[in-house]
Backbone as a printed PyTorch tensor [residue, N CA C, xyz], in Angstrom:
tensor([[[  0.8390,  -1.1770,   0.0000],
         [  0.0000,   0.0000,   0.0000],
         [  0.8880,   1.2450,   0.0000]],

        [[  0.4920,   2.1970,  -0.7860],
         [  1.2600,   3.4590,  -1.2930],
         [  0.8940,   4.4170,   0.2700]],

        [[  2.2640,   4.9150,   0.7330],
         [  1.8010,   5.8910,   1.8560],
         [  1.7520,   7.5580,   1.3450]],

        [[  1.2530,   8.0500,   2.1910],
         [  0.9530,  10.0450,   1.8610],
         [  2.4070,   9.7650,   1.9730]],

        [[  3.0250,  10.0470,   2.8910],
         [  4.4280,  10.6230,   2.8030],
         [  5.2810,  10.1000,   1.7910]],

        [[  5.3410,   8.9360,   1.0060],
         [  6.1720,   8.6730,   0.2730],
         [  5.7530,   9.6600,  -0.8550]],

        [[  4.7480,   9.7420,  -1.6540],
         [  4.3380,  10.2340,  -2.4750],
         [  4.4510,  12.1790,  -2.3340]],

        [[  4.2040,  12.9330,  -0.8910],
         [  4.5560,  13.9890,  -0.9340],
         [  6.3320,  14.4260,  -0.7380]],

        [[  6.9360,  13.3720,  -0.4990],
         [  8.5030,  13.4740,  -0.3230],
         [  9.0030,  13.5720,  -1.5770]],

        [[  8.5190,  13.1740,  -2.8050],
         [  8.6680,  13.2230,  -4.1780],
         [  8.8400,  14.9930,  -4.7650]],

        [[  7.6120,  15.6070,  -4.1900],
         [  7.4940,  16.8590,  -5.1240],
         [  8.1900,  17.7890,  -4.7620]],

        [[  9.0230,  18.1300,  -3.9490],
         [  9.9640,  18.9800,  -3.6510],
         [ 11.2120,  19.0520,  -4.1470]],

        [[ 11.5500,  17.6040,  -4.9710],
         [ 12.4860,  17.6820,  -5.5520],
         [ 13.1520,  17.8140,  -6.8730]],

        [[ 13.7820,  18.2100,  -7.1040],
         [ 14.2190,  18.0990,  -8.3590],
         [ 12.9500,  18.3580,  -9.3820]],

        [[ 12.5040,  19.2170, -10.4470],
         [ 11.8980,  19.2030, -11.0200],
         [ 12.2660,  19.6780, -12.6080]],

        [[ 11.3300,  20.0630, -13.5090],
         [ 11.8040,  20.0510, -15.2530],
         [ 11.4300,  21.7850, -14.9450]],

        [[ 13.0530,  22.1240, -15.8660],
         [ 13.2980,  23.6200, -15.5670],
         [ 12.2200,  23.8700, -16.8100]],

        [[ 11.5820,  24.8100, -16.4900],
         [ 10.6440,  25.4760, -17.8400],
         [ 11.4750,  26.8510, -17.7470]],

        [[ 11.4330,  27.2500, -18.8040],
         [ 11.9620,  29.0120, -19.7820],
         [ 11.3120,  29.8930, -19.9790]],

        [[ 11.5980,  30.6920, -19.5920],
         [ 10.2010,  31.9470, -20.0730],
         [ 10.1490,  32.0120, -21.7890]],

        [[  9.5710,  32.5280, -22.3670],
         [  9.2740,  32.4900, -23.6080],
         [ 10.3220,  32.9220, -24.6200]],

        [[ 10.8580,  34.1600, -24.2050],
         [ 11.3880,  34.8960, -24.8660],
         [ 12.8560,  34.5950, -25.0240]],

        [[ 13.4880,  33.9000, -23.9010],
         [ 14.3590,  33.1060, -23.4080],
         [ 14.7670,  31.4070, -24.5140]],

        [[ 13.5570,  30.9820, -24.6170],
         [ 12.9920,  29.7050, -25.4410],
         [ 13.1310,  29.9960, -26.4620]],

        [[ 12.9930,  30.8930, -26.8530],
         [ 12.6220,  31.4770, -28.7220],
         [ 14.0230,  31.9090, -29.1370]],

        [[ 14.8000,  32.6120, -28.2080],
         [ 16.5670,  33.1290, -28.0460],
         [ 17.0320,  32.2370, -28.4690]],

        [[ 16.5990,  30.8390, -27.6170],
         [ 17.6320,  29.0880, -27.8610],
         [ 16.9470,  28.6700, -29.0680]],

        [[ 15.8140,  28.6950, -29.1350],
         [ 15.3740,  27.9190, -30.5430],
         [ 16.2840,  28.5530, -32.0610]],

        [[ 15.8100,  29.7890, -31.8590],
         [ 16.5310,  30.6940, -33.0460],
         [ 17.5190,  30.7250, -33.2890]],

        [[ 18.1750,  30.6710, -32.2520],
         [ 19.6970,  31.2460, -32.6210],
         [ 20.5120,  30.5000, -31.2680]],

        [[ 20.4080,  29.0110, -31.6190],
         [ 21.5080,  28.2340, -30.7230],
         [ 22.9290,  28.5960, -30.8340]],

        [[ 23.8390,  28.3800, -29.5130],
         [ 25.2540,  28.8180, -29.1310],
         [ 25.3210,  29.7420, -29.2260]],

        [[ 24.1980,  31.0600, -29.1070],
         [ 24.2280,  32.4620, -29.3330],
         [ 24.3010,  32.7610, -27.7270]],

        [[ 25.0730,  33.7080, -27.0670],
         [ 25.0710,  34.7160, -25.8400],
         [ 24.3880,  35.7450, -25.8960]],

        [[ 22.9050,  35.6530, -25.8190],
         [ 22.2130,  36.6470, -26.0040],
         [ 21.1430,  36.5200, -27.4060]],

        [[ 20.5880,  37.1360, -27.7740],
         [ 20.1230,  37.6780, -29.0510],
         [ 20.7720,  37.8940, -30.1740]],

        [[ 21.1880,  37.8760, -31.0740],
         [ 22.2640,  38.5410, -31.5450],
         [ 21.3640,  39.8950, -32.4100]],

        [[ 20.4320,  39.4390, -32.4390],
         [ 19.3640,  40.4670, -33.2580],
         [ 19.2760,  42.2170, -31.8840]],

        [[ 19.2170,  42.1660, -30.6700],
         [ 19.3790,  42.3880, -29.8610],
         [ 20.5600,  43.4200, -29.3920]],

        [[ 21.6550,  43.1960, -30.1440],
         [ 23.1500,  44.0230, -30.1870],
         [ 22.7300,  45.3410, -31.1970]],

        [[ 23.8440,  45.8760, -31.0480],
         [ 24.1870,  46.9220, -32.0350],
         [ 24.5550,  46.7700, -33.7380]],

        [[ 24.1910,  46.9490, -34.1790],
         [ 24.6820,  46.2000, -35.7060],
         [ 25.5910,  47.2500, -36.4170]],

        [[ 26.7920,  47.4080, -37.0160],
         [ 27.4010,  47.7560, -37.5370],
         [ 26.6870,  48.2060, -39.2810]],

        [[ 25.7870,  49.0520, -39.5350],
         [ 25.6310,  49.1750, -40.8880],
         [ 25.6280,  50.3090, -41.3180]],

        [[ 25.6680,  50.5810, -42.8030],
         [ 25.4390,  52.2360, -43.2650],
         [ 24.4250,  52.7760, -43.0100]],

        [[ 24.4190,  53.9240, -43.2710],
         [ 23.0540,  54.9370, -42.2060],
         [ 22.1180,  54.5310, -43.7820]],

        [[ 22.7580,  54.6770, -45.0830],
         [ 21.7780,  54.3520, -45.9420],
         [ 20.5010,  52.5260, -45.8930]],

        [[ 21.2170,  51.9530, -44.9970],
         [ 20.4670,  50.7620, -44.5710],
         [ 19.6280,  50.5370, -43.4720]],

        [[ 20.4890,  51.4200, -42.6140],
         [ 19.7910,  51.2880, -41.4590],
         [ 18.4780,  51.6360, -41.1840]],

        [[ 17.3910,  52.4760, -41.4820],
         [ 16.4020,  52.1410, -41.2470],
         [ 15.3690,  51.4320, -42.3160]],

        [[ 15.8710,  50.3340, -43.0710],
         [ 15.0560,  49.5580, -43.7410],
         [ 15.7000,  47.9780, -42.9840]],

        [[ 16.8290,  48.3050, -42.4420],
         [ 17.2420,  46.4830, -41.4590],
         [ 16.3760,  47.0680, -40.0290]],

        [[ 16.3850,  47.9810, -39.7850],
         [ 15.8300,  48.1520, -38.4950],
         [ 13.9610,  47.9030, -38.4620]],

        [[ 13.4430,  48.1620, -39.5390],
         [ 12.2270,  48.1240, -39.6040],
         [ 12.1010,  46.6290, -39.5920]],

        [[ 12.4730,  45.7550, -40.8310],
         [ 12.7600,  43.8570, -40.6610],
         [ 13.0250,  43.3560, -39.5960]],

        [[ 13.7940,  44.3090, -38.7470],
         [ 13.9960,  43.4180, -37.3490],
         [ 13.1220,  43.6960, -36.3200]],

        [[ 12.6090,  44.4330, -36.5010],
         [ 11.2220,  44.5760, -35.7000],
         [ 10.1360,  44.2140, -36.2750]],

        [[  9.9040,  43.7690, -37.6770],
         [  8.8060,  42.7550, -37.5970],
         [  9.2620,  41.3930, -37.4250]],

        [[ 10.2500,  41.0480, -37.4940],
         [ 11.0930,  39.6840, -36.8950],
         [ 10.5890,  39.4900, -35.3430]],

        [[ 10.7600,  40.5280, -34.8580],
         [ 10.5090,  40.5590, -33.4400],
         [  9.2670,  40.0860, -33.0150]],

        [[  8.2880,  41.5090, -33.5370],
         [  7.0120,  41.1340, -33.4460],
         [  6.4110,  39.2260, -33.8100]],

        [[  7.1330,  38.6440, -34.9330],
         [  6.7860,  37.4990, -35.5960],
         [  7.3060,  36.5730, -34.0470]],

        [[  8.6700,  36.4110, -33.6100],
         [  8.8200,  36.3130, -32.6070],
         [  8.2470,  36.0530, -31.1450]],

        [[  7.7280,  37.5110, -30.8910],
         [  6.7060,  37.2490, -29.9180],
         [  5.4970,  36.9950, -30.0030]],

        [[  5.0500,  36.4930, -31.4910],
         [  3.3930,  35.7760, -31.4820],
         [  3.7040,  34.4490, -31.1500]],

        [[  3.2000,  34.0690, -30.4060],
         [  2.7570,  33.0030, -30.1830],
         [  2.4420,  31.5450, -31.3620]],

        [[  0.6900,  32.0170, -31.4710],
         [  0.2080,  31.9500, -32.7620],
         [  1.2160,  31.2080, -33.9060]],

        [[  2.0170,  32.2010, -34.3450],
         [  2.8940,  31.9630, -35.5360],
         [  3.8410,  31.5260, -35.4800]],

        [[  4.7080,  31.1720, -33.9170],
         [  5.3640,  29.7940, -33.7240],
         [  4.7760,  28.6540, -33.7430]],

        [[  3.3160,  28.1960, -33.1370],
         [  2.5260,  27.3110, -33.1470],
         [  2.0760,  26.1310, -34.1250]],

        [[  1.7560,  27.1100, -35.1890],
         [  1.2290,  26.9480, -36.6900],
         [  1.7980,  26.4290, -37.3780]]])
């Protein structure tokens, strides 16, 4: 017969690390990366820069839907 205490001595231990989201999506995307790399400073000409900057913010946005990782 199974006792209470064996069974509540179980859940205190050791358990499965979960990630916050944004954290999860960092490792999925862009494994062996320190960080984001999207996230840094980017080295480009001012004639580029705000047409990479606009892409990386709908990257982002795409990113944080949910939804459209799901799918």
């Amino acid at each position: 017969m199974t006792e209470m205490m064996d069974l509540s001595s179980d859940v205190g231990g050791p358990c499965i690390p979960f990630l916050d989201y944004r954290t999860y999506a960092e490792r999925i995307f862009f494994p062996g990366q320190r960080g984001a790399p999207l996230s840094q400073n980017l080295d480009l000409p001012e004639s580029r820069r705000q047409t990479v900057e606009q892409g990386l913010g709908q990257l982002n946005n795409l990113l944080n839907n949910r939804l459209f990782l799901t799918r």
